[in-house]
C-alpha positions in Angstrom: 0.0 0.0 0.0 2.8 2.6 -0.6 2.8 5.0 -3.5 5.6 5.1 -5.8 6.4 8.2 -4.3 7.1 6.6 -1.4 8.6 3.8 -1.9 11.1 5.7 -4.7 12.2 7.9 -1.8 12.6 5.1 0.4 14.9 3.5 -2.3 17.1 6.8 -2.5 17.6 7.0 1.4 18.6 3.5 1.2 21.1 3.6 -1.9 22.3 6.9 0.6 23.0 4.7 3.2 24.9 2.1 1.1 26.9 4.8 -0.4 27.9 6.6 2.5 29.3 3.1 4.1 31.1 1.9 0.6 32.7 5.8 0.9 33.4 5.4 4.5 34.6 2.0 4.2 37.2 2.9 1.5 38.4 5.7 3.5 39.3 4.0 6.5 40.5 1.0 4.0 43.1 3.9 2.7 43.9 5.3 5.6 45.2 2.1 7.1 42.2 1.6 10.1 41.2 -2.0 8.0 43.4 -4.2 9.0 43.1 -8.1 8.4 43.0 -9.9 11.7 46.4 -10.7 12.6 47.7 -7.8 10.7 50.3 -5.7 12.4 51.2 -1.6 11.4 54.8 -1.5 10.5 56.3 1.5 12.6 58.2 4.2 11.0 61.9 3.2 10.9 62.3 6.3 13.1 60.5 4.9 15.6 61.8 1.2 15.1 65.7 2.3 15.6 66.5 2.3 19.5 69.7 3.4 20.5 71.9 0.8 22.4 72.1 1.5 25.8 75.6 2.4 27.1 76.5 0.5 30.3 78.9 2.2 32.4 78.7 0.5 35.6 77.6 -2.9 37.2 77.3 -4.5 40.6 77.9 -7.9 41.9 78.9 -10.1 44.8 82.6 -10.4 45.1 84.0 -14.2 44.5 87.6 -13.7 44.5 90.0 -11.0 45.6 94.0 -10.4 44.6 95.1 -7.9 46.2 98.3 -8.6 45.4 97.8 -8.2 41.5 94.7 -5.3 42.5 92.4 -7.1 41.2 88.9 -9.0 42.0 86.4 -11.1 40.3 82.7 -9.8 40.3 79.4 -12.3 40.0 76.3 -10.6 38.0 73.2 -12.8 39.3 71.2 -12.0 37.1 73.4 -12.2 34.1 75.0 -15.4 35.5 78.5 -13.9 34.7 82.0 -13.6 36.3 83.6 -9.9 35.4 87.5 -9.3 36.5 88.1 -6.0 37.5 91.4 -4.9 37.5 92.1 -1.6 39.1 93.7 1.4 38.0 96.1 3.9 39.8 92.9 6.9 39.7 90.5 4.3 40.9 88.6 5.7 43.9 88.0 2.7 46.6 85.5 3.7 49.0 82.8 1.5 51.1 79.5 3.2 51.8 78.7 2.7 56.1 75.5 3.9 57.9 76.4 6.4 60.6 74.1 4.5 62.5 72.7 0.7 63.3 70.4 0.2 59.8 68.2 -2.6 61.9 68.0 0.7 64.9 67.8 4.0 63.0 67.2 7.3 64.8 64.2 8.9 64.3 66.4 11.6 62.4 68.1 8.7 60.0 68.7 10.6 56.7 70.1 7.2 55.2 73.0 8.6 53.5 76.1 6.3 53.7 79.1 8.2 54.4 82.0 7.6 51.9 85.3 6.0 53.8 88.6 5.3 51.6 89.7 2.0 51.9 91.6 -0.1 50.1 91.8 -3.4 47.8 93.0 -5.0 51.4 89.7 -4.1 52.8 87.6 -6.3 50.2 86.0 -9.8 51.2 84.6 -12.4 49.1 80.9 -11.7 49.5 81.2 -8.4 49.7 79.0 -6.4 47.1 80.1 -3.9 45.1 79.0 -1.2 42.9 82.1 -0.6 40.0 81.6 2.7 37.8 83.9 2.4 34.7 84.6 5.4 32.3 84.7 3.0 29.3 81.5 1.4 27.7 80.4 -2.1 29.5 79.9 -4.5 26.5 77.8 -7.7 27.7 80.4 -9.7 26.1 83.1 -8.3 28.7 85.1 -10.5 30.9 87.2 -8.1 32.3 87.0 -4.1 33.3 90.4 -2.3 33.4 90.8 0.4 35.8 87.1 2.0 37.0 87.0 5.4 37.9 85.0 3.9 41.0 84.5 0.9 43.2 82.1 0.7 45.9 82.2 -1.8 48.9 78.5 -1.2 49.7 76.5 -1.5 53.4 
C-alpha cells in the first residue's frame, strides 16, 4: 500500500546509506584503520631504531679478591657472569657505612652512607660492590680495566 512516491524515496535514502558506508569504508581502507586480523602496522623506521644502551657501571657479589695483582672477580646474578676488574692507579675505593645501626635508625636517619677510603686489602669475598667504569660495558666483557669507582657497599 505505498505509493511510488514513497517507496522511490525510500529507495534513495537506502542507496544513501549504502553509499555513504562503501565511501566510508574505502576511507578507512586507505587510511590504514582495515586491518586483516592478525595484521600488524609496521612502525616508521624512526620509531623502530632504538639506540643501544651504554653500560657504564655494574654491581655484583665479590667471589675472588688479589690484592696482590689489584684485582677481584665480580658475580652478576642476574646475568649469570663472572667480570674481572682490575684496578687502576685513579681508581677511587671507598665502602659506603650507615652512621648508625640500619636494623635501629634514629628517628632523624637521613640514610645517607658516608664515603670511607679503603683499600683493595679491605675487600672480602661476598662483599657487594658497585664498580663505575669510564669505558662502555659491553655484555660480552670478561674483564673491566681500571674504574673510575668501586664501591664496597653496606
Amino acid at each position: 500500500m505505498f505509493s511510488m512516491e514513497k517507496s522511490g524515496s525510500s529507495k534513495m535514502i537506502i542507496m544513501g546509506v549504502i553509499g555513504a558506508v562503501v565511501l566510508l569504508g574505502a576511507v578507512l581502507y586507505f587510511a590504514g584503520g582495515s586491518k586483516k586480523v592478525g595484521q600488524t602496522a609496521t612502525p616508521p623506521a624512526s620509531q623502530t631504531a632504538v639506540p643501544p644502551v651504554e653500560v657504564r657501571s655494574i654491581a655484583g657479589r665479590v667471589t675472588a679478591v688479589d690484592a696482590a695483582a689489584k684485582s677481584f672477580t665480580l658475580l652478576q646474578a642476574r646475568e649469570k657472569r663472572e667480570i674481572k676488574i682490575q684496578l687502576g692507579e685513579a681508581t677511587n675505593f671507598v665502602r659506603l657505612v650507615f652512621p648508625f645501626d640500619i636494623a635501629n635508625p634514629p628517628a632523624d636517619a637521613t640514610f645517607t652512607p658516608e664515603r670511607q677510603q679503603v683499600t683493595i686489602a679491605n675487600l672480602k669475598v661476598g662483599d657487594q660492590v658497585f664498580v663505575r667504569a669510564a669505558e662502555v660495558i659491553q655484555p660480552a666483557d670478561k674483564e673491566v680495566v681500571g674504574p673510575t669507582e668501586v664501591q664496597i657497599l653496606p
